[in-house]
C-alpha positions as CSV (number, residue, x, y, z in Angstrom):
1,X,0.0,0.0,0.0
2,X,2.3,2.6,0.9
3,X,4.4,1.5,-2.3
4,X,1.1,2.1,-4.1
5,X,0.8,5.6,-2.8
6,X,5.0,6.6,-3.5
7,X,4.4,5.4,-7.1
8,X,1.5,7.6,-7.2
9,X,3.0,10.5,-5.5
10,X,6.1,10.3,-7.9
11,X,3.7,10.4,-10.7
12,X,1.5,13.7,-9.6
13,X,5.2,14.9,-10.1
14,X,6.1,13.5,-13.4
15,X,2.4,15.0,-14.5
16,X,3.1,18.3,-13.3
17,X,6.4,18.3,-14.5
18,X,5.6,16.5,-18.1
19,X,2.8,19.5,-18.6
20,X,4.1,22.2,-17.9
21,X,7.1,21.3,-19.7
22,X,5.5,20.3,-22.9
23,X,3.3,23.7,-23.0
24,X,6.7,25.7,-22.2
25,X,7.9,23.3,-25.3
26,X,5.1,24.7,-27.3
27,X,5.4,28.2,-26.7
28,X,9.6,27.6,-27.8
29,X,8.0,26.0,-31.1
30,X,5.5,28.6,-31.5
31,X,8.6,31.4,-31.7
32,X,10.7,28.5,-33.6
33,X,7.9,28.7,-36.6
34,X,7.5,32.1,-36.3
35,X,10.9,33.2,-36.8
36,X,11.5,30.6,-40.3
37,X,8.6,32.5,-41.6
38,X,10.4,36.0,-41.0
39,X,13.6,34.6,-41.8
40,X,12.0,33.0,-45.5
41,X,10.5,36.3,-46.0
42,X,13.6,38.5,-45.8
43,X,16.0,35.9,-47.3
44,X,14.0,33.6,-49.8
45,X,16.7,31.2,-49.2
46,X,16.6,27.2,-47.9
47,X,20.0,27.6,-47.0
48,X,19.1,30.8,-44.8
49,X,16.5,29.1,-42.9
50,X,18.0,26.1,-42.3
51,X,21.5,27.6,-40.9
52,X,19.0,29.3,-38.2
53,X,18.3,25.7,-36.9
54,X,22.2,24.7,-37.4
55,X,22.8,27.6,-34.4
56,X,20.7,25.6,-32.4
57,X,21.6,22.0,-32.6
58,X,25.5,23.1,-33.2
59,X,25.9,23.2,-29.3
60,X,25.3,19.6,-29.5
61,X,28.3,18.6,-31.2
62,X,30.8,20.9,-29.9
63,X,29.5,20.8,-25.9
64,X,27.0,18.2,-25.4
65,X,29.7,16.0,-23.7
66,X,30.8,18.2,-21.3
67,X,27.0,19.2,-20.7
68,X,26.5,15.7,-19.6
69,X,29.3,15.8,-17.0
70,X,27.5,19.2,-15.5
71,X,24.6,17.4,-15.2
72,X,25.6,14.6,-13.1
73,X,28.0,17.4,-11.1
74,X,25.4,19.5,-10.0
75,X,22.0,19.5,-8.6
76,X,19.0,18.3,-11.6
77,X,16.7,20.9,-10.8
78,X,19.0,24.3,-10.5
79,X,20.6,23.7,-13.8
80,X,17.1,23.2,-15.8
81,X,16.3,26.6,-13.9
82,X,19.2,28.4,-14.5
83,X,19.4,27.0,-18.4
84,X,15.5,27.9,-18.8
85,X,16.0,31.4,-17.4
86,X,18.9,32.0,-19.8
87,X,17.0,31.1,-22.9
88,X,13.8,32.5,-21.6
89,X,16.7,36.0,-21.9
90,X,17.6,35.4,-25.2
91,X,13.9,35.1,-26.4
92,X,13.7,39.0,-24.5
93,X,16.7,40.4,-26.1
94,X,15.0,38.9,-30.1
95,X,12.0,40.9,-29.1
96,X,13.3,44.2,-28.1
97,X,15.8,44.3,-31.2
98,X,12.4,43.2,-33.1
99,X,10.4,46.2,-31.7
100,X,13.1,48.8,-31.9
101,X,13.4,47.3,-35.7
102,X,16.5,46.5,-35.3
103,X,16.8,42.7,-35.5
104,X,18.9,41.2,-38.6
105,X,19.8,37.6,-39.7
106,X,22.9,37.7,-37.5
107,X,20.8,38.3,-34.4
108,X,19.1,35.3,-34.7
109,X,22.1,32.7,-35.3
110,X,23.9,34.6,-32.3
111,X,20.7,34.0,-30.1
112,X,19.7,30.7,-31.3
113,X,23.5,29.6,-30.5
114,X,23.0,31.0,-26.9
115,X,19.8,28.9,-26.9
116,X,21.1,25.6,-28.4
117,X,23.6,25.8,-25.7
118,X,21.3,26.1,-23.0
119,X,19.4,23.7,-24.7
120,X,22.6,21.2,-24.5
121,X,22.8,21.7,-20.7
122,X,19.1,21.5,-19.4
123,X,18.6,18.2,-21.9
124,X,20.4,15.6,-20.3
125,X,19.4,17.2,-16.9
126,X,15.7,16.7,-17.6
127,X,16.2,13.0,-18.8
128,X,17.9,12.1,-15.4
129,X,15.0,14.3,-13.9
130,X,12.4,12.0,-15.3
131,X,14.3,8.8,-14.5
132,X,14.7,10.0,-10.8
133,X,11.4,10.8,-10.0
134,X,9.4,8.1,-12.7
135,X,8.7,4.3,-10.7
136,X,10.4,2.0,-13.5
137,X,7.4,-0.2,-14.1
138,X,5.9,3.4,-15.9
139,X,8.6,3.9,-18.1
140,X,7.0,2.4,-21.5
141,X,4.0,4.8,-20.9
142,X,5.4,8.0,-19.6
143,X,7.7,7.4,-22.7
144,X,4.0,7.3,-24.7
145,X,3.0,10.4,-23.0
146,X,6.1,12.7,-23.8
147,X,6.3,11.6,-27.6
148,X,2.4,12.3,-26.9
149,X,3.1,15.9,-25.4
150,X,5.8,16.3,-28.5
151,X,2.9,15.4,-31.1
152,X,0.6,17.5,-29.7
153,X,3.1,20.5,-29.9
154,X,4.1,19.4,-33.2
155,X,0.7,19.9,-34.6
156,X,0.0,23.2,-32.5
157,X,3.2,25.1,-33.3
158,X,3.0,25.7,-36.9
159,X,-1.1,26.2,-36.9
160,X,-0.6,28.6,-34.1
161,X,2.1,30.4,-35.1
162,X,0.9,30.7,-39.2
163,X,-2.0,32.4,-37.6
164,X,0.0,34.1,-35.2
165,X,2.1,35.4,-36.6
166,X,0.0,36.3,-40.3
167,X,-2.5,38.1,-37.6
168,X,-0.3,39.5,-35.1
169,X,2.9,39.4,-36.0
170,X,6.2,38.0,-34.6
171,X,6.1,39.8,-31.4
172,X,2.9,37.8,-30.6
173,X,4.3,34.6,-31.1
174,X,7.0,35.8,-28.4
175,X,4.7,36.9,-25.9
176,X,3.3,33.5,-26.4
177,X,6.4,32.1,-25.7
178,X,7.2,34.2,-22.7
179,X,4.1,33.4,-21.1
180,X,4.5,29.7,-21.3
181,X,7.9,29.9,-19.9
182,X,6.9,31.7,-16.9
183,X,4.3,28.8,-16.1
184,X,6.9,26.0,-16.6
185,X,9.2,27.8,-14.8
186,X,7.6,28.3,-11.4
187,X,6.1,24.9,-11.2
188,X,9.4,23.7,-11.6
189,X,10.7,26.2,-8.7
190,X,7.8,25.8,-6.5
191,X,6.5,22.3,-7.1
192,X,8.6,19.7,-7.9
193,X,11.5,18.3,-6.0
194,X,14.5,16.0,-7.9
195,X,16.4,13.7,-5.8
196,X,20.0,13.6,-6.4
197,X,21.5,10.2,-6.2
198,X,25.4,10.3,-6.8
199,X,27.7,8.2,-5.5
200,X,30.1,9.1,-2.5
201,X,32.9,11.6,-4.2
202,X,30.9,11.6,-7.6
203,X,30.9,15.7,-7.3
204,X,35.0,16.1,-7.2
205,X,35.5,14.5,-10.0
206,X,36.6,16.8,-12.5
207,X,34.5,17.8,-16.1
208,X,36.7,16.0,-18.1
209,X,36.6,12.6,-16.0
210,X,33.3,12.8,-15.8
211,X,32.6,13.1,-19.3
212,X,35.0,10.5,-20.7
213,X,33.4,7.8,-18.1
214,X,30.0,8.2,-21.0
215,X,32.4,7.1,-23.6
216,X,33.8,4.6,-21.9
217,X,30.5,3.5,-21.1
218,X,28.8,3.6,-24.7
219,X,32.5,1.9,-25.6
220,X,31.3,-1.0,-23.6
221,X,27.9,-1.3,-24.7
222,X,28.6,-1.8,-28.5
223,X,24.0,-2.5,-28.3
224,X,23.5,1.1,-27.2
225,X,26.3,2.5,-29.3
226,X,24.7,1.1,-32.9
227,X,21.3,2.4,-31.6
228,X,23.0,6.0,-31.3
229,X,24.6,6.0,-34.6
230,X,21.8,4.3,-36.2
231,X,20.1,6.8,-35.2
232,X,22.3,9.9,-36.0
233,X,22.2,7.9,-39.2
234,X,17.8,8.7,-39.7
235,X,18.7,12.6,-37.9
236,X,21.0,13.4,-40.8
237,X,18.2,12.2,-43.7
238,X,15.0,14.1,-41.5
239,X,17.0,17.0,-40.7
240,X,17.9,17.7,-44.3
241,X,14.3,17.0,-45.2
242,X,13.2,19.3,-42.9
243,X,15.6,22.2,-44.3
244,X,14.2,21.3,-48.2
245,X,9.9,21.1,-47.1
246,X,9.8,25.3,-46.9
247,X,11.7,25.3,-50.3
248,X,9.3,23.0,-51.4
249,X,5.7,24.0,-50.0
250,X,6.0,27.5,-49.9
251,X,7.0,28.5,-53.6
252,X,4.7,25.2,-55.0
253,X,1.0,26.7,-56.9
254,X,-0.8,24.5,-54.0
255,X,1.4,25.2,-51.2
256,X,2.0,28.9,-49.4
257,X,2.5,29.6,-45.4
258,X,-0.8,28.3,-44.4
259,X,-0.2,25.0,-46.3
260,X,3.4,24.6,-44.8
261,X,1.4,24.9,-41.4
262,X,-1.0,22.4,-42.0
263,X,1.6,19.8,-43.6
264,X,3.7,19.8,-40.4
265,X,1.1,19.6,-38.0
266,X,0.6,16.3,-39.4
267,X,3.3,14.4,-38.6
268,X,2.4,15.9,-34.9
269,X,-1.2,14.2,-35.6
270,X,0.6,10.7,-36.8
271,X,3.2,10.8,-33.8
272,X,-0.5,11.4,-31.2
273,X,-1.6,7.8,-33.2
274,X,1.9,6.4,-32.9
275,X,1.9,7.7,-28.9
276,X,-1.1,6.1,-28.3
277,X,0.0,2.9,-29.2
278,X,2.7,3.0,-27.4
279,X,1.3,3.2,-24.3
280,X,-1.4,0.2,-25.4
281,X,1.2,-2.0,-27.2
282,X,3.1,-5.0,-24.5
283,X,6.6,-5.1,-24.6
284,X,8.0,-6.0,-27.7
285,X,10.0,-9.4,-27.8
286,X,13.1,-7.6,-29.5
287,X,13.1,-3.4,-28.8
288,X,16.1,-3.3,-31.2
289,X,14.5,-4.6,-34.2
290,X,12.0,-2.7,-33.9
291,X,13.7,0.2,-33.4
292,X,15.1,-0.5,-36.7
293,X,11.9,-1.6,-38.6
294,X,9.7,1.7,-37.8
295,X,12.7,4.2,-39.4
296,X,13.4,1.7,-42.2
297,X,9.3,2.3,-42.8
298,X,9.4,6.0,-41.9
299,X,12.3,6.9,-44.6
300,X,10.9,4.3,-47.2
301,X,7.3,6.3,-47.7
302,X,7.4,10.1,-47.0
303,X,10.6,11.2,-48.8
304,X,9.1,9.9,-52.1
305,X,5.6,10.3,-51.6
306,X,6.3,13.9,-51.5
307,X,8.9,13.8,-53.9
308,X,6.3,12.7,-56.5
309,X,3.0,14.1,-55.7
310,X,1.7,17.9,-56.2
311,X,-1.4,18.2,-54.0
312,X,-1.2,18.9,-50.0
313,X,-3.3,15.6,-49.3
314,X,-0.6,13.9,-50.9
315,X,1.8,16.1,-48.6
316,X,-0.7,15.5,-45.6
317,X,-0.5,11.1,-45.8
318,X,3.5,11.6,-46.7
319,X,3.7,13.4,-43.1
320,X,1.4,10.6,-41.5
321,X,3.4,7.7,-42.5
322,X,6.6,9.1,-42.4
323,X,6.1,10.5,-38.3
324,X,3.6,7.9,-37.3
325,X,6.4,5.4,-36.0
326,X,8.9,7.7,-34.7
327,X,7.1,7.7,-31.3
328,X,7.6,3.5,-31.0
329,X,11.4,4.3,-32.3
330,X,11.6,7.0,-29.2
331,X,10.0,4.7,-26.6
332,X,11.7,1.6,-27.4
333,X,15.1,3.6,-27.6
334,X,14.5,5.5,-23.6
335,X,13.1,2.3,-22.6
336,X,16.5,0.6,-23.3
337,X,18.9,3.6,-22.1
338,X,16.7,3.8,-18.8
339,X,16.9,0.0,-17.9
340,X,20.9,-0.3,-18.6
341,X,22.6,3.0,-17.7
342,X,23.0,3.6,-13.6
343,X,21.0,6.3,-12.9
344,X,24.4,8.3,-11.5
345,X,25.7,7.8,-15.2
346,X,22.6,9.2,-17.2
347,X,23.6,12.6,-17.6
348,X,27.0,11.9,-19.2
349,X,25.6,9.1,-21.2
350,X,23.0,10.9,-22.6
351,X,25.1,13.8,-23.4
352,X,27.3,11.6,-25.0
353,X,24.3,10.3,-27.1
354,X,23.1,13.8,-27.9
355,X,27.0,14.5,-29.8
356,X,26.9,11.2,-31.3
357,X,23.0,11.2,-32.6
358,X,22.1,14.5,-33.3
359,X,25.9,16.0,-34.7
360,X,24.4,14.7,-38.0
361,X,21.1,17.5,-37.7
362,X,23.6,20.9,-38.6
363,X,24.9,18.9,-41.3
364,X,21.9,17.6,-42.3
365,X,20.3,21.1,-42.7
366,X,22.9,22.7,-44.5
367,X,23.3,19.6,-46.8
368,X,19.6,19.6,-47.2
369,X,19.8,23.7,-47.7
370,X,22.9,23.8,-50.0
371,X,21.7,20.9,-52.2
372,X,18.1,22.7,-52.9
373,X,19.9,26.2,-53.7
374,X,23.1,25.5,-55.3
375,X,22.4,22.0,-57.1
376,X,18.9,21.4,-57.0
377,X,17.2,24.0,-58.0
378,X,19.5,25.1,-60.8
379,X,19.6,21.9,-62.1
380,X,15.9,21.3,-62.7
381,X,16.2,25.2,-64.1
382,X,18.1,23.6,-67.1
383,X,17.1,20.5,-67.4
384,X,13.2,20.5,-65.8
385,X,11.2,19.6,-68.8
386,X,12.8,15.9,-69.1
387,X,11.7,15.6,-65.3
388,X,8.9,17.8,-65.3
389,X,6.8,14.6,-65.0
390,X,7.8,13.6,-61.7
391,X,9.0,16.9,-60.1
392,X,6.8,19.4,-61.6
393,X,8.5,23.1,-62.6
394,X,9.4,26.3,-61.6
395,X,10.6,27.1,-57.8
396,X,10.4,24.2,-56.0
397,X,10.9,21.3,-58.3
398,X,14.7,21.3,-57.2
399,X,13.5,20.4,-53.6
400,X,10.9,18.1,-55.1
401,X,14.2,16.1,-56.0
402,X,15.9,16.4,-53.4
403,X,13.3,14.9,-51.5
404,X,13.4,11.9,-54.1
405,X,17.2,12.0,-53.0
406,X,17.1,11.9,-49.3
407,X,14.3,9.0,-50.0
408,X,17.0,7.0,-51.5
409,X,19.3,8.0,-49.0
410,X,17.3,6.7,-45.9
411,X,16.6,3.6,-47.2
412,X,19.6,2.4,-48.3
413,X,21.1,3.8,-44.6
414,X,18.5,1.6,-43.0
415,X,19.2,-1.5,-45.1
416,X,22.7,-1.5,-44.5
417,X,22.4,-0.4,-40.2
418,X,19.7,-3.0,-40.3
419,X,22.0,-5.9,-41.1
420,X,24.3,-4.1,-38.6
421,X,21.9,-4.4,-35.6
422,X,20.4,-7.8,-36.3
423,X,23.2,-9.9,-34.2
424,X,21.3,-7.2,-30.8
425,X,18.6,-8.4,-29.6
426,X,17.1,-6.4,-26.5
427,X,13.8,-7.5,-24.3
428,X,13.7,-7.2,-20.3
């Protein structure tokens, strides 16, 4: 009984916690959107829009390591507060420059570094947050209800912030944001309490140790380790997809602001489906392979779909098959990390998996960005009419085929990892 009531104690705090998170989440997204609109406006440029995204994940590769380390060094819940409180700033200083009409393209790669970086910290900090306070029998279905909380912000961010932002403009969609923050931030401070469990002497150790004990660890666990890079392998392909959709909705006859809203909300209404099965579905026999199977499926249908069809229902069902696995790939892949990694190692670990998986997102964008303006596009320019048939003309044919390209791309990555990762088998 009183083991009954500590479970349900502990998750009043993950529900608190997971909500107010996930709206804070949804104001950041809101302002995210918002600003790729601004940015397409001024710049009419893929590459332009996608380098504002490589300032944010680029803290991942150069400090994600070391973020780790300062996560299992210090106490969980002051560095999400001080991190959130820092880019909550940097969201201030965009709107000032943007109401004294002063903000430029260089403002927002500078802030959105500062962000990512904050970003790189309070990551892994939450992750160990969730572990500590979630009883371990709940981790398949809290895993359910964050890819949930993700889908649902996935489908409200670009819908909001279209209208937003069309209506009131981008200082809206900031006071959106700044509004969420504050809600997240002081149930966070006032409401929620984080355990520390670290092992005697754990703090002295110095940054550097402490980050080299997640390679070592990841070193050891070869399983874990082909997960990661399978994975950084599927980042690289949706992060350059997601630098060439603007380039290929906006300019398109059918497509325009509105429709680039609608299209990306749903992959947030497939990854609700693919949530709620998750927290339905009984353990898989073998969470590897089907790690593998739901990306192989994912890469294999949207990239063409789109690449091939020229109406936004066709856009719409490319969205819902490509995203509606990627919340069984997310669960499967926590489900594993939580049940092998000591809790006093998370932090490091999972920094070391942010550098390792998502390194390939900056590259991905600018691939994804350079390829549609400086190869793409100007190829289909000279050559369009003998592929007019299957990629249409004008602006936005080039990103047409470079969606067929990243199709090819992601399969044949997923073939060639999935031969990899048949000798793992995981199920607990």
């Amino acid at each position: 009984m009183e083991q009954k009531e500590q479970n349900n104690n502990s998750l009043k705090k993950f529900y608190i916690l997971w909500s107010t998170q996930s709206l804070s989440q949804l104001g950041s997204a809101i302002t995210a959107f918002a600003l790729t609109l601004w940015l397409y406006e001024e710049t009419g440029s893929a590459l332009s829009t996608a380098a504002l995204r490589i300032c944010t994940y680029a803290p991942y590769v150069v400090m994600s390591i070391f973020a780790g380390a300062i996560t299992d060094k210090f106490d969980k819940k002051r560095t999400m507060l001080v991190c959130d409180l820092l880019a909550a700033l940097s969201t201030i200083t965009v709107f000032i420059l943007y109401k004294a009409d002063m903000l430029s393209v260089w403002h927002l790669y500078l802030i959105n570094a500062i962000s990512g970086l904050m970003n790189t910290v309070q990551q892994p900090a939450s992750e160990v947050a969730y572990t500590m306070i979630i009883p371990k029998e709940y981790y398949q279905k809290t895993s359910g209800l964050q890819s949930l909380s993700r889908s649902l912000v996935t489908i409200g961010n670009p819908l909001i912030a279209s209208a937003v932002y069309g209506f009131a403009g981008l200082d809206a969609a900031i006071a959106i944001d700044l509004f969420t923050f504050a809600v997240a931030y002081a149930a966070l401070a006032l409401f929620i309490r984080i355990p520390e469990i670290i092992s005697k002497g754990e703090k002295e150790g110095s940054i550097l140790k402490l980050a080299k004990e997640g390679l070592v660890y990841l070193k050891k666990n070869p399983m874990i380790l082909y997960v990661i890079l399978f994975m950084s392998g599927v980042n690289f392909v949706a992060s350059a997809f997601d630098a060439v959709l603007p380039a290929f909705i906006i300019p398109h006859p059918a497509g325009g602001n509105q429709i680039l809203g609608i299209v990306s909300s749903c992959s947030g209404v497939a990854m609700i489906i693919g949530s709620l099965i998750v927290t339905k579905m009984p353990k898989p026999k073998d969470r590897v392979r089907v790690i593998y199977l739901s990306m192989l499926f994912s890469l294999a249908t949207e990239n063409f779909l789109l690449a091939f069809s020229k109406t936004p229902v066709l856009w719409c069902i490319g969205q819902l098959l490509g995203w509606v696995f990627v919340p069984v790939m997310a669960a499967n892949q926590n489900v594993i990390m939580r049940n092998n990694i000591p809790a006093r190692l998370q932090g490091r670990v999972y920094a070391c998996r942010n550098t390792l998986q998502f390194f390939t997102i900056p590259i991905g964008l600018f691939f994804g960005g350079i390829m549609v303006d400086d190869v793409c596009e100007p190829f289909m320019s000279k050559h369009g009419n003998a592929f007019e048939l299957f990629f249409g003309s004008g602006k936005g044919s080039g990103a047409a085929l470079m969606l067929f390209i990243l199709g090819v791309i992601g399969t044949v990555m997923c073939l060639v990892f999935g031969n990899i990762l048949k000798k793992y088998n995981y199920s607990e």
